[in-house]
LOFIVO-998279 format. One record per residue (C-alpha): residue in one letter; x, y, z. Coordinates in steps of 0.1 Angstrom, whole numbers, padded with zeros to 4 digits, always signed. Example, Ala and Ser with C-alpha at 12.3 -4.5 7.8 and 13.67 -1.06 7.14 Angstrom:
<recs>
a+0123-0045+0078;s+0137-0011+0071;
</recs>
This chain:
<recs>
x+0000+0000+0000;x+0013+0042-0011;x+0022+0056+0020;x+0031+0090+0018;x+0035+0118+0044;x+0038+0160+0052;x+0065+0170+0077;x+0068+0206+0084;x+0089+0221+0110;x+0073+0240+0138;x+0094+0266+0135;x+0068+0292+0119;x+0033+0291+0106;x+0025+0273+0073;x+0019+0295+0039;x+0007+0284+0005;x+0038+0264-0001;x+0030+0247+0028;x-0001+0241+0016;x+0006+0233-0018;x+0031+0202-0007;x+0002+0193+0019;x-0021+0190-0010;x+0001+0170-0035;x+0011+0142-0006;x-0021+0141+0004;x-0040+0132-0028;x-0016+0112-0041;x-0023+0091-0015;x-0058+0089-0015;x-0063+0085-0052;x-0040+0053-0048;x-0059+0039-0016;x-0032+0045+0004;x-0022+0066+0037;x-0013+0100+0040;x+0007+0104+0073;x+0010+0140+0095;x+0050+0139+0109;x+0060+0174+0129;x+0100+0175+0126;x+0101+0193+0162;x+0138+0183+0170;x+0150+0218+0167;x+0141+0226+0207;x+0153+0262+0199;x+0131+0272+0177;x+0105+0248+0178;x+0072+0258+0191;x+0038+0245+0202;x+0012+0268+0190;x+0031+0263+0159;x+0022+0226+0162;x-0017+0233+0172;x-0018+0261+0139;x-0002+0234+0115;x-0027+0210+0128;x-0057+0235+0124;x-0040+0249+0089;x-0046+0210+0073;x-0081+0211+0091;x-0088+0237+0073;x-0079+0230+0040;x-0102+0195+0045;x-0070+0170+0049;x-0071+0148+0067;x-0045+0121+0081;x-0044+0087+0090;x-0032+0075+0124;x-0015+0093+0156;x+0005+0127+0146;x+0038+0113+0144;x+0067+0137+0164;x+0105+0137+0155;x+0114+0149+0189;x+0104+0112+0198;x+0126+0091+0182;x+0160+0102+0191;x+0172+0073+0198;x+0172+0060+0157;x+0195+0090+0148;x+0222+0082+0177;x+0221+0043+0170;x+0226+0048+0131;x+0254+0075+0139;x+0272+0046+0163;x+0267+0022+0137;x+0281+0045+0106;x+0310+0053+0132;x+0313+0013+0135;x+0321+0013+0103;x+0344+0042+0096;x+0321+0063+0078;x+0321+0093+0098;x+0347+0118+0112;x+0346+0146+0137;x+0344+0180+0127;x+0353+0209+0147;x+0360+0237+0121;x+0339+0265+0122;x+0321+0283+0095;x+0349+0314+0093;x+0376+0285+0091;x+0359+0263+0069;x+0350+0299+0048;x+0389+0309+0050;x+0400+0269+0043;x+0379+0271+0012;x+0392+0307-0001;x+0429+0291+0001;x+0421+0263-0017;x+0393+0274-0042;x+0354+0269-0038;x+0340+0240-0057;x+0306+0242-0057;x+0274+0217-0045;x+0237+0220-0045;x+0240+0241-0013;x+0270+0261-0025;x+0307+0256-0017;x+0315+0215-0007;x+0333+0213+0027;x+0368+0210+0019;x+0375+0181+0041;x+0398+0200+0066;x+0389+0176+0094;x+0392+0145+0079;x+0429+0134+0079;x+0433+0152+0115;x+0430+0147+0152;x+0396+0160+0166;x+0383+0157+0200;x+0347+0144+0194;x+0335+0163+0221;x+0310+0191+0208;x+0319+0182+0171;x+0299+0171+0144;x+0300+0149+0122;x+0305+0139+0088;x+0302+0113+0064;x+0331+0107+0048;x+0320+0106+0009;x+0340+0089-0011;x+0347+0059+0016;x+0307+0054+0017;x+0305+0055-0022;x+0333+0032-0024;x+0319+0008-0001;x+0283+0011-0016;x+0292+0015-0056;x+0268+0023-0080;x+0236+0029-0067;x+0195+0039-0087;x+0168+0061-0076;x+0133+0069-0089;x+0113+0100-0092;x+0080+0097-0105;x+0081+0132-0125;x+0120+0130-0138;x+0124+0090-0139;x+0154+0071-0130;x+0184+0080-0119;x+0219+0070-0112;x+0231+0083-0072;x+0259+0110-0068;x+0259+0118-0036;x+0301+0132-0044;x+0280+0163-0056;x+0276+0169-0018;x+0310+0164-0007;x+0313+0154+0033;x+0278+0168+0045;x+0273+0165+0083;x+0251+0139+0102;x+0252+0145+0132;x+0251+0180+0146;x+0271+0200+0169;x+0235+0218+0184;x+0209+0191+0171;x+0206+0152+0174;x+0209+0148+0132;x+0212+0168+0098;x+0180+0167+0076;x+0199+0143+0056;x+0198+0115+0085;x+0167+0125+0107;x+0146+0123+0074;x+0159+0094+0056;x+0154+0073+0092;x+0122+0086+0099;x+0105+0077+0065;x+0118+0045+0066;x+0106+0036+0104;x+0071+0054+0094;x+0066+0030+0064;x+0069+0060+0038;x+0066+0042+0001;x+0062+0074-0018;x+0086+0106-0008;x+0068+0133-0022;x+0085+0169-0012;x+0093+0198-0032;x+0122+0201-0061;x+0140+0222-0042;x+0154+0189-0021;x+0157+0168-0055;x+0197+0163-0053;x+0193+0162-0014;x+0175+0125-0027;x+0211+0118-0041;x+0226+0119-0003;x+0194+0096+0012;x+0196+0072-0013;x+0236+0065-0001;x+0220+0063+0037;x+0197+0039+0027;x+0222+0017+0014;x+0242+0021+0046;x+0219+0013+0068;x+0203-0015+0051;x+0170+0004+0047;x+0141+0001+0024;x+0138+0022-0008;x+0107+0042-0013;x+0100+0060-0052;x+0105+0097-0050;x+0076+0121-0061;x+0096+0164-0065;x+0067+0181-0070;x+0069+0219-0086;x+0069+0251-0060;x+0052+0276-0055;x+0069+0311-0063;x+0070+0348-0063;x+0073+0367-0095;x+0112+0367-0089;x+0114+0328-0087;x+0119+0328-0053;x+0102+0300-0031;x+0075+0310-0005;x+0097+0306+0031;x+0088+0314+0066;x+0116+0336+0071;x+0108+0361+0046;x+0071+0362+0059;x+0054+0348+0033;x+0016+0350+0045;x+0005+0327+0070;x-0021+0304+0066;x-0035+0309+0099;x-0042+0343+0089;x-0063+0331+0060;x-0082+0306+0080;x-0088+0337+0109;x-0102+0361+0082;x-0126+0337+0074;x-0114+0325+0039;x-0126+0292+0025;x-0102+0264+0033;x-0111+0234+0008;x-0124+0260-0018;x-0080+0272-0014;x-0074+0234-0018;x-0093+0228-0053;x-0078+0263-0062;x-0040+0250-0054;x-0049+0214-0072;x-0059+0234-0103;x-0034+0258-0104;x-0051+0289-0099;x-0026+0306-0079;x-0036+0344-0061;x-0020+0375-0082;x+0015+0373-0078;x+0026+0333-0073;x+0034+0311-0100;x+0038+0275-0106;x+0080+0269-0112;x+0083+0242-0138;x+0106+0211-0132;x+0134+0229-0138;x+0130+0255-0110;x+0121+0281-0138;x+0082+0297-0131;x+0060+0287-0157;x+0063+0312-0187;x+0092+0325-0176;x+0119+0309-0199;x+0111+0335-0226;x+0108+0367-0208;
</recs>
């Protein structure tokens, strides 16, 4: 049976984005007979909050979504990301990392930037050197997990199948100096313990799928099909985000807009003045030839 899931982040109110993601996971779901799945990624204590849990909870309400089982929480599974960090340690996949982000900008002026999907690739300072784990993070060391795993396939149900590079990413951090995992682990554990057959999310995280489908192979767990969905964006091609105030849902819902009427708008894309549909490729619809 399709599983698929929503996971926002209490760390702000939902906007249309939010909405839009909801949505997509959420019919895929039911037009498959399958399960849609509510998970609130709360492990960030700093800036998680609860009201922001009750809003998202409302927010979906709203729209008429609805999920099936117990709202799952992040914050209660700790343990997972801890055991598969000792086990990758076990096998000499990760290394402690103390540099900071001045050193690790002044290491990669020296040397020359080479660039990944979330800019310049850590330039491995760290790895052939004597850290104290104590307060470090750590990484995975790339090329020994590629070696050990070689080649390995992904599908996406929009852009088909691919062949893994997880190198793009150089040696991204799993475990955090000031949370329990990255994104990278905490996700790629979670949708595997929750059952998640069908990883819909938006294409903004399409390579991070590179990086999750090497963890998978590491820690002998099962492979779902991928489903990176278009965004939502603002004239500019920027994505809605919570930290540039993009409006809130809640305040929607308050001023007495019509929730599932905003769902059948967002399924068809008919998209308030302003927001656009980005194509595959990250480029809004219509754009290309402007």
């Amino acid at each position: 049976m399709i599983r698929t899931r929503f996971a926002p982040s209490p760390n702000g109110q939902l906007h249309l984005g939010h909405a839009y993601a909801a949505v997509i996971a959420h019919d895929l779901a039911r037009a498959r007979g399958g399960a849609f799945q509510l998970r609130i990624e709360d492990i960030d204590g700093a800036r998680s909050r609860e009201d922001f849990v009750d809003d998202i909870l409302a927010d979906l309400t709203w729209l008429g979504l609805s999920w099936d089982g117990p709202v799952i929480r992040q914050s209660a599974h700790l343990t997972r990301f801890a055991e598969a960090g000792e086990r990758l340690k076990a096998m000499g996949l990760l290394y402690p990392c103390a540099c900071t982000r001045a050193e690790i900008a002044a290491a990669i002026a020296e040397h020359g930037a080479v660039l990944g999907p979330d800019g310049p690739i850590y330039p491995g300072t760290c790895r052939h050197r004597e850290v104290s784990p104590e307060g470090a993070a750590w990484r995975l060391d790339i090329a020994r997990a590629v070696a050990l795993t070689g080649q390995l396939e992904w599908t996406d149900e929009v852009a088909g199948p691919q062949i893994a590079t997880p190198q793009m990413f150089g040696d991204v951090v799993l475990l955090r100096k000031d949370l329990p995992a990255s994104y990278h682990l905490a996700a790629t554990l979670d949708d595997a313990a929750d059952g998640i057959t069908l990883v819909t999310r938006g294409m903004d995280l399409f390579a991070a799928s590179h990086i999750h489908r090497l963890l998978q192979a590491l820690l002998d767990l099962p492979v779902p099909v991928w489903h990176h969905h278009p965004l939502l964006v603002e004239p500019d091609g920027r994505k809605l985000a919570k930290r540039r105030g993009s409006p809130a849902l809640a305040d929607r819902r308050a001023a007495g807009e019509d929730g599932p009427a905003l769902a059948e708008m967002l399924r068809a894309g008919r998209l308030p003045e302003g927001l656009a549909v980005s194509d595959y490729s990250g480029v809004p619809v219509g754009a290309r030839n402007r």
